[in-house]
One Martini backbone bead per residue (centre of mass of N, CA, C, O) as a GRO file, in nm:
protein
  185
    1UNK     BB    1  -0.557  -0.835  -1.929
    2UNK     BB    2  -0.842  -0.806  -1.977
    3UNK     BB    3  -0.896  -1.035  -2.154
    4UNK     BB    4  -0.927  -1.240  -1.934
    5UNK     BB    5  -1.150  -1.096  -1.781
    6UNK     BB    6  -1.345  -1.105  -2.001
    7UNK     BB    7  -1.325  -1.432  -2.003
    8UNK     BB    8  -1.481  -1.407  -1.735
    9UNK     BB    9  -1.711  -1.177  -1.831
   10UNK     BB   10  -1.630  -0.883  -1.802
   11UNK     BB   11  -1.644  -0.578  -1.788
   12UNK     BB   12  -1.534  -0.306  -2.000
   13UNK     BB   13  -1.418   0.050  -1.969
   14UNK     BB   14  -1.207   0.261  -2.180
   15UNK     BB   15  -1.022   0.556  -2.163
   16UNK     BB   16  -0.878   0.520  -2.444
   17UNK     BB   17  -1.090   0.513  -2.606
   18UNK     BB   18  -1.280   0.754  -2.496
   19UNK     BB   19  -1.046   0.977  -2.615
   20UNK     BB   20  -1.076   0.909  -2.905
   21UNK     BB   21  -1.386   0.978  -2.940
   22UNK     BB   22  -1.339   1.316  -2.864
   23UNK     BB   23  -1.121   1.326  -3.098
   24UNK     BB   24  -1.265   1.291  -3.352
   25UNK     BB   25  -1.426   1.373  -3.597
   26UNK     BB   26  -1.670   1.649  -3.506
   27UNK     BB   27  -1.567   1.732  -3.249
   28UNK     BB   28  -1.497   1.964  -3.013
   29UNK     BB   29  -1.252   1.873  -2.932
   30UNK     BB   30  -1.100   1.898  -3.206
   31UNK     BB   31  -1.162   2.177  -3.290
   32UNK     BB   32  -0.991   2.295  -3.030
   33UNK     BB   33  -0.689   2.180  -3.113
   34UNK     BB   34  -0.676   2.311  -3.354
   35UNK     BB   35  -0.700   2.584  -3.260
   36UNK     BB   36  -0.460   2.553  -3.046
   37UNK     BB   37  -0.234   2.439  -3.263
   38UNK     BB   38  -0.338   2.367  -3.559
   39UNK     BB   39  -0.364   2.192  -3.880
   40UNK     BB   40  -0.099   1.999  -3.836
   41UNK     BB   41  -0.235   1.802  -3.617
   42UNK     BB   42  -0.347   1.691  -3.897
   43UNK     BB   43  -0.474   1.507  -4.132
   44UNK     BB   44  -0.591   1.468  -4.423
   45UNK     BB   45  -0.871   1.346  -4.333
   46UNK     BB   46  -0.890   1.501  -4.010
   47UNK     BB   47  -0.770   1.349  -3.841
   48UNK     BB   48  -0.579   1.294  -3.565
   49UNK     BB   49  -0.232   1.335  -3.474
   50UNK     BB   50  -0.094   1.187  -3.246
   51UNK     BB   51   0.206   1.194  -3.256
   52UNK     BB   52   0.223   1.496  -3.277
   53UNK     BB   53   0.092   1.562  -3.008
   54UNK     BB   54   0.273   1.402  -2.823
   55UNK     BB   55   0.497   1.555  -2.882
   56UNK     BB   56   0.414   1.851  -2.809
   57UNK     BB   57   0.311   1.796  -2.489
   58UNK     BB   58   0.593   1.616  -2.407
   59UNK     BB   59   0.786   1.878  -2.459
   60UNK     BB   60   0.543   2.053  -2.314
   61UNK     BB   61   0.372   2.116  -2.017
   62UNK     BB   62   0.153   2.332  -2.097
   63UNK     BB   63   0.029   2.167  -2.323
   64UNK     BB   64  -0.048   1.946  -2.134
   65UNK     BB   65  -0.259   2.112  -1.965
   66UNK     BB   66  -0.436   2.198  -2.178
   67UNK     BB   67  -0.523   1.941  -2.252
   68UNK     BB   68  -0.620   1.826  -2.017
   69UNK     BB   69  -0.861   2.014  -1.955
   70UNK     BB   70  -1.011   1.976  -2.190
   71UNK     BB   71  -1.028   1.641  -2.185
   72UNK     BB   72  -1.118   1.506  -1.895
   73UNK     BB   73  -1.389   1.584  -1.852
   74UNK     BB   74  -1.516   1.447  -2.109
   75UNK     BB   75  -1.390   1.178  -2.041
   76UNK     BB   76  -1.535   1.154  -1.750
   77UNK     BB   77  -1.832   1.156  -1.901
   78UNK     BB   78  -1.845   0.919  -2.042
   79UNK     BB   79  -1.774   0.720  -1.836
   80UNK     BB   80  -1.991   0.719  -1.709
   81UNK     BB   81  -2.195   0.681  -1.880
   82UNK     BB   82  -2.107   0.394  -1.921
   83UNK     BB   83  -2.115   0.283  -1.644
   84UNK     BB   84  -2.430   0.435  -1.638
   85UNK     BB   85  -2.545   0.187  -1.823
   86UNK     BB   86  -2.872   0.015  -1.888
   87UNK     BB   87  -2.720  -0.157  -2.167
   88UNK     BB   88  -2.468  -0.284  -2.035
   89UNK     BB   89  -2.363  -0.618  -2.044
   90UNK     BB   90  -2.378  -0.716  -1.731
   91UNK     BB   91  -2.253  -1.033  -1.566
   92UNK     BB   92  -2.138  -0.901  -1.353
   93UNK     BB   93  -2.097  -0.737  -1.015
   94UNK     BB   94  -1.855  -0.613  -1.190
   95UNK     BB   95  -1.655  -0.343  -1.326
   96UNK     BB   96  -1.365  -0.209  -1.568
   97UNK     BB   97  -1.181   0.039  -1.531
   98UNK     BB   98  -0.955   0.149  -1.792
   99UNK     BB   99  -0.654   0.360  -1.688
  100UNK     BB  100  -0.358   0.491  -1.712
  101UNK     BB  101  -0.530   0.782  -1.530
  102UNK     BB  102  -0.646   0.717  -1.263
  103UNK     BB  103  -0.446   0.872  -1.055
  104UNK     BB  104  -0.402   1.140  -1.222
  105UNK     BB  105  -0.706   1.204  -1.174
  106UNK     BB  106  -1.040   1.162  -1.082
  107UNK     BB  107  -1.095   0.852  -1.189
  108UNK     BB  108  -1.094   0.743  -0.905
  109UNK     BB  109  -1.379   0.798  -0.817
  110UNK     BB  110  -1.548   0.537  -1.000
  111UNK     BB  111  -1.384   0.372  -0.773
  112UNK     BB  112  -1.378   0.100  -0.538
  113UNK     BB  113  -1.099  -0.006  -0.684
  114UNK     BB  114  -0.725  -0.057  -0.703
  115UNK     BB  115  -0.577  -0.173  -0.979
  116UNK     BB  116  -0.209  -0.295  -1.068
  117UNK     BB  117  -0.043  -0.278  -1.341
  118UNK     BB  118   0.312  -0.444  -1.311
  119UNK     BB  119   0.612  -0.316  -1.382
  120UNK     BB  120   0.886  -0.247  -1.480
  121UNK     BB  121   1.041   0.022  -1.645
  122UNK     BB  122   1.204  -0.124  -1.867
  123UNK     BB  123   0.911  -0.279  -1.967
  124UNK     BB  124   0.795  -0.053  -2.052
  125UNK     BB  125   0.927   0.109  -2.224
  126UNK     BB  126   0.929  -0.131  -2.416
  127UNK     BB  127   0.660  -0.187  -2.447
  128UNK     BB  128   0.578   0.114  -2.561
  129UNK     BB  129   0.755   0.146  -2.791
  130UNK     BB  130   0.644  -0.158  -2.953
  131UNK     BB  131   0.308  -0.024  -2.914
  132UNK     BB  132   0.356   0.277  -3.066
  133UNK     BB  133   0.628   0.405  -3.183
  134UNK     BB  134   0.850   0.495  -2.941
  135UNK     BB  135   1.083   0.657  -2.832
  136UNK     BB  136   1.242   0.657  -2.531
  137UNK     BB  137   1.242   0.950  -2.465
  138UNK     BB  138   0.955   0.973  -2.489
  139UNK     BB  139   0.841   0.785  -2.281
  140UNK     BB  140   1.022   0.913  -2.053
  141UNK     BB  141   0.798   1.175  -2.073
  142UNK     BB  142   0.566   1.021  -1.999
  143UNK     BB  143   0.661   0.867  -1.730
  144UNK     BB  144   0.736   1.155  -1.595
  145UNK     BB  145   0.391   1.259  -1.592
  146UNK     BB  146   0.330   1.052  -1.408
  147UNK     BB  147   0.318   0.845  -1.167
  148UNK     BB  148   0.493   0.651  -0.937
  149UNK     BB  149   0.533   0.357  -0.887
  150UNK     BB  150   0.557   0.341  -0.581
  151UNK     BB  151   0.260   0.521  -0.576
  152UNK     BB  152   0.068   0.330  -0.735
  153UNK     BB  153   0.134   0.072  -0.549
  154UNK     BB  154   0.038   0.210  -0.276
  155UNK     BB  155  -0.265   0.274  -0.359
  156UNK     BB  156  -0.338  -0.003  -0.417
  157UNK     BB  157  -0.526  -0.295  -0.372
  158UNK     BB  158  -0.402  -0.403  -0.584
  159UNK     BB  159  -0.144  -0.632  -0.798
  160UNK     BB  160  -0.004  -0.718  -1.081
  161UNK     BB  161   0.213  -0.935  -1.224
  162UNK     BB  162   0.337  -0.876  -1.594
  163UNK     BB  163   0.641  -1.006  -1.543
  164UNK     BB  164   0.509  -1.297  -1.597
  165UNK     BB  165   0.377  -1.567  -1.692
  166UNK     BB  166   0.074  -1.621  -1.844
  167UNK     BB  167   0.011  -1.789  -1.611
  168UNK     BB  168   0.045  -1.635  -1.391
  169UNK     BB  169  -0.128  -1.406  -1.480
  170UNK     BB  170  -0.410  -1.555  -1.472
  171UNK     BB  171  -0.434  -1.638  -1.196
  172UNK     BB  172  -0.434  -1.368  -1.061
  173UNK     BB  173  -0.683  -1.295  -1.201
  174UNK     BB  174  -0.879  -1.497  -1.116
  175UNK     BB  175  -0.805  -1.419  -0.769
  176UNK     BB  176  -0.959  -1.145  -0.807
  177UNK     BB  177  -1.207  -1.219  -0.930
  178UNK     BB  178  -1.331  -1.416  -0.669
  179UNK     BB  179  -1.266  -1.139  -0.489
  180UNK     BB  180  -1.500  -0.978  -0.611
  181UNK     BB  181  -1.700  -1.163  -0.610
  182UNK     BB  182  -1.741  -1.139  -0.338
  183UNK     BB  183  -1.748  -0.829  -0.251
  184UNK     BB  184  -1.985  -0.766  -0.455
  185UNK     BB  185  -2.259  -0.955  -0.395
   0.00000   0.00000   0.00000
């Protein structure tokens, strides 16, 4: 989906990007993880096992809140520095914040619109089973942990359906593009 508004010039800083950068090795986040999950958490190179730990957070709801803590604001402190950097390609009027946790956090605040990617939830778990590599019951409390569809599609400014053919998608986001060009010059 971004990538569409990308080649349309449109610039956008990715909240999962930086969630991973933040728990890189030689990080605080990462050093944090470790000391609080143990080094089981790490693979043998010392990078975070993403599998291992979304196992943990998402099979406890308390060790998912204390990485939260621990992890937003420092997520949340990046992606400011990047949306408001002076160095930042901008060539287009308006900038995208890309964020599965946009309303689950307090991101929803760094942005002047609100679009939302919908699926229906069976085309999500499916596509999510497909591109993570994880059981339907994994996504199923991933998806649990998140706001619902029906309250995240309330809260949009816009919703694109992206359970439609790729030309349909395209349409969509062309005239979203249009209208943040109005919006915003």
């Amino acid at each position: 989906m971004v990538r569409i508004f990308g080649d349309l010039g449109v610039h956008w800083v990715d909240a999962d990007d930086v969630a991973r950068e933040v728990v890189e090795p030689g990080t605080a986040g990462l050093a944090a993880i470790a000391e609080h999950f143990g080094r089981e958490i790490l693979q043998a190179d010392g990078a975070l096992d993403r599998a291992a730990l979304r196992q943990r957070v998402f099979e406890n709801p308390e060790e998912r809140h204390w990485l939260e803590r621990l992890l937003h604001p420092v997520i949340r402190e990046e992606l400011v520095r990047q949306l408001q950097s002076p160095d930042a390609p901008y060539s287009q009027p308006y900038v995208l914040l890309v964020s599965p946790l946009l309303l689950e956090t307090d991101q929803h605040e760094l942005v002047d619109r609100i679009v939302v990617v919908d699926v229906p939830e069976d085309i999500q778990i499916e596509r999510t089973m497909a591109r993570d590599d994880n059981s339907q019951a994994q996504v199923e409390r991933i998806m649990a942990a998140q706001m619902a569809r029906d309250e995240r599609r309330s809260r949009a400014d816009a919703v694109i359906d992206n359970n439609r053919p790729l030309q349909d998608v395209e349409r969509q986001v062309c005239e979203l593009h249009n209208r943040f060009l109005f919006e915003f010059r």
